[in-house]
C-alpha positions in Angstrom: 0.0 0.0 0.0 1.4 3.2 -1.1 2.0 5.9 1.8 -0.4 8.7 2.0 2.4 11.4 2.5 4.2 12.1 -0.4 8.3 11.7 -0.1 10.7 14.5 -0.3 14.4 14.4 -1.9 15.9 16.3 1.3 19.5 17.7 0.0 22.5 18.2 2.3 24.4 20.9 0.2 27.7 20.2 3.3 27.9 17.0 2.9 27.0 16.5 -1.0 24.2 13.9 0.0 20.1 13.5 -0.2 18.1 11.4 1.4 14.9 9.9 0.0 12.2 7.5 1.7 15.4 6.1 4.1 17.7 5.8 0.9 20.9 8.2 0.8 22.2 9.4 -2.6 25.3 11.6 -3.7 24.5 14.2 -5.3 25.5 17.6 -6.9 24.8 21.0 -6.5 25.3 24.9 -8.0 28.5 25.7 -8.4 27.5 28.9 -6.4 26.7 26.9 -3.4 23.4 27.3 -1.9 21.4 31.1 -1.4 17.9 32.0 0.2 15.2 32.9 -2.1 16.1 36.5 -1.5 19.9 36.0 -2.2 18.9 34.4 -5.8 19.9 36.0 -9.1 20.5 34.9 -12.7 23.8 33.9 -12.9 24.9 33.0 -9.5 24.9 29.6 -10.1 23.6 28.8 -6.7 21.3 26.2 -5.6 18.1 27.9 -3.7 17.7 26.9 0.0 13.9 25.8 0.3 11.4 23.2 -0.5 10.7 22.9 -3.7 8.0 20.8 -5.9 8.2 18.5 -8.4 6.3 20.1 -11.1 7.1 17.9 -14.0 9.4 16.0 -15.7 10.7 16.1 -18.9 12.7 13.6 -21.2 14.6 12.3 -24.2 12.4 9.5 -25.3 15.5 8.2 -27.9 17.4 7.9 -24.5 15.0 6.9 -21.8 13.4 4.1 -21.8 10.4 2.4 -19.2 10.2 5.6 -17.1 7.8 5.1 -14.1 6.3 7.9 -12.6 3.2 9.7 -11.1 4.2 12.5 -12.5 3.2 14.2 -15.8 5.8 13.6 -18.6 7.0 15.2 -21.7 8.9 13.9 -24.4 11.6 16.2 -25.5 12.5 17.4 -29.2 14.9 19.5 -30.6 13.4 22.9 -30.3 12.8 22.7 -26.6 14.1 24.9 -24.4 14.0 27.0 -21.4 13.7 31.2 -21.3 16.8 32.5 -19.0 16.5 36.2 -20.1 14.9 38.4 -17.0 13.3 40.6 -19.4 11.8 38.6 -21.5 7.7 37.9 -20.8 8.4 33.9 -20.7 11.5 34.3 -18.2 11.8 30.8 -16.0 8.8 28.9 -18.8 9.5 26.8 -21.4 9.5 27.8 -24.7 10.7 26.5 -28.1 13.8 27.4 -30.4 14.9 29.4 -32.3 13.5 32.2 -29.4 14.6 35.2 -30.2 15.6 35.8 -26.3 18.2 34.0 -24.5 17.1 30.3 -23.9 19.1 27.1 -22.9 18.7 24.3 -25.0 17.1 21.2 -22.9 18.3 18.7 -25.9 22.1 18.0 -25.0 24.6 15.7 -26.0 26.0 15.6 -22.8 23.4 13.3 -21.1 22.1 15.7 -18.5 19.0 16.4 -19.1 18.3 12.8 -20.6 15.8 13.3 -17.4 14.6 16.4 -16.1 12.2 17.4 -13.2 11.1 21.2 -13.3 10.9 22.0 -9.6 8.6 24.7 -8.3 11.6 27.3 -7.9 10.5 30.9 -8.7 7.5 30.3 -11.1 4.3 31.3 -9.0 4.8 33.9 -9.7 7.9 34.6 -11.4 10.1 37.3 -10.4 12.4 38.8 -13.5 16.0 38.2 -12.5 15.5 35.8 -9.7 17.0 32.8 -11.1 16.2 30.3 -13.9 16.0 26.4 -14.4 16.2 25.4 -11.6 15.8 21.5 -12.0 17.0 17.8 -10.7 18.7 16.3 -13.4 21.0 13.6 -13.9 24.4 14.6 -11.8 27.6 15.4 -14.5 30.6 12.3 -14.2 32.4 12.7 -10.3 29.1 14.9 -9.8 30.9 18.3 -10.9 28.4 21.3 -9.7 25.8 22.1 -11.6 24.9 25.8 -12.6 22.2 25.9 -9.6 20.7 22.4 -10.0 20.3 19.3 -8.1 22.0 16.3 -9.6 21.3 12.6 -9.3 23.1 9.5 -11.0 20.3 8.3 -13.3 19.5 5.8 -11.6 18.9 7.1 -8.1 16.7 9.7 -10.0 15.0 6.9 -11.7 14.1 5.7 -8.1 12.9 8.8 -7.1 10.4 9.4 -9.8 9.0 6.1 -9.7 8.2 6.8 -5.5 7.2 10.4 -6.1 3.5 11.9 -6.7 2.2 15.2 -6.5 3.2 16.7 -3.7 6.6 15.7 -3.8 9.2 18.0 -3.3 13.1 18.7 -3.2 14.4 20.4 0.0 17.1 21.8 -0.1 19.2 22.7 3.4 21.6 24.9 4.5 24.7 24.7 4.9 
């Protein structure tokens, strides 16, 4: 029987670890270290302190196969992207390339975002400047920091998307 409280990836920024339903994980973080809300800007590279949720997750069908979650999916192509310009009326949204604003690409070589979750950081509302894509992803090799993300090997994140439901959420601690 599944539990009625929905689990939380709890991050330790100190000591590079997150626990999740009694499992611990290594993980990576923003190459900024960790900031409050407040603190956050674009660029910083920073991970946010708080508790963030899971909105949705995002992948590269031609990469991930059998994925098992609660949560809603979307199959990525190669005009998908992500709006980091904090002038720009879809700042922190998805959007689609060519955008004639500054946008990263979400279809990489490089594996990382093979499997994204968009977590709840600065989008209701969103506040220009503030800080941008903010996501758990799958963690870079010897989990090298990310630009303000939370990295998982694939398969730890794997685990956590196949235990998590609405209401889950990443947590991010201080230091």
């Amino acid at each position: 029987m599944e539990s009625e409280t929905p689990l939380n990836l709890v991050v330790h920024p100190a000591e590079g670890m997150a626990d999740w339903g009694g499992r611990r994980f290594r993980c990576s973080m923003g190459r900024g270290g960790v900031l409050s809300a407040q603190e956050m800007h674009e660029t910083c590279g920073a991970t946010p302190l708080g508790l963030w949720p899971m909105r949705n997750v995002f992948y590269r069908a031609d990469r991930i196969r059998d994925l098992e979650t609660k949560l809603s999916t979307q199959a990525l192509d190669l005009q998908d992207g992500w709006c980091d310009a904090p002038d720009d009326p879809n700042y922190n949204r998805f959007v689609k390339h060519p955008y004639p604003a500054s946008a990263e690409k979400l279809w990489r070589e490089d594996r990382l975002y093979d499997l994204i979750v968009v977590l709840g950081y600065n989008d209701a509302p969103v506040v220009s400047g503030k800080g941008s894509a903010i996501f758990l992803h799958i963690a870079r090799p010897g989990y090298a920091p990310t630009q303000g993300c939370v990295g998982l090997r694939e398969d730890d994140l794997r685990l956590v998307l196949r235990e998590a439901r609405s209401g889950s959420c990443v947590e991010v601690l201080s230091l």
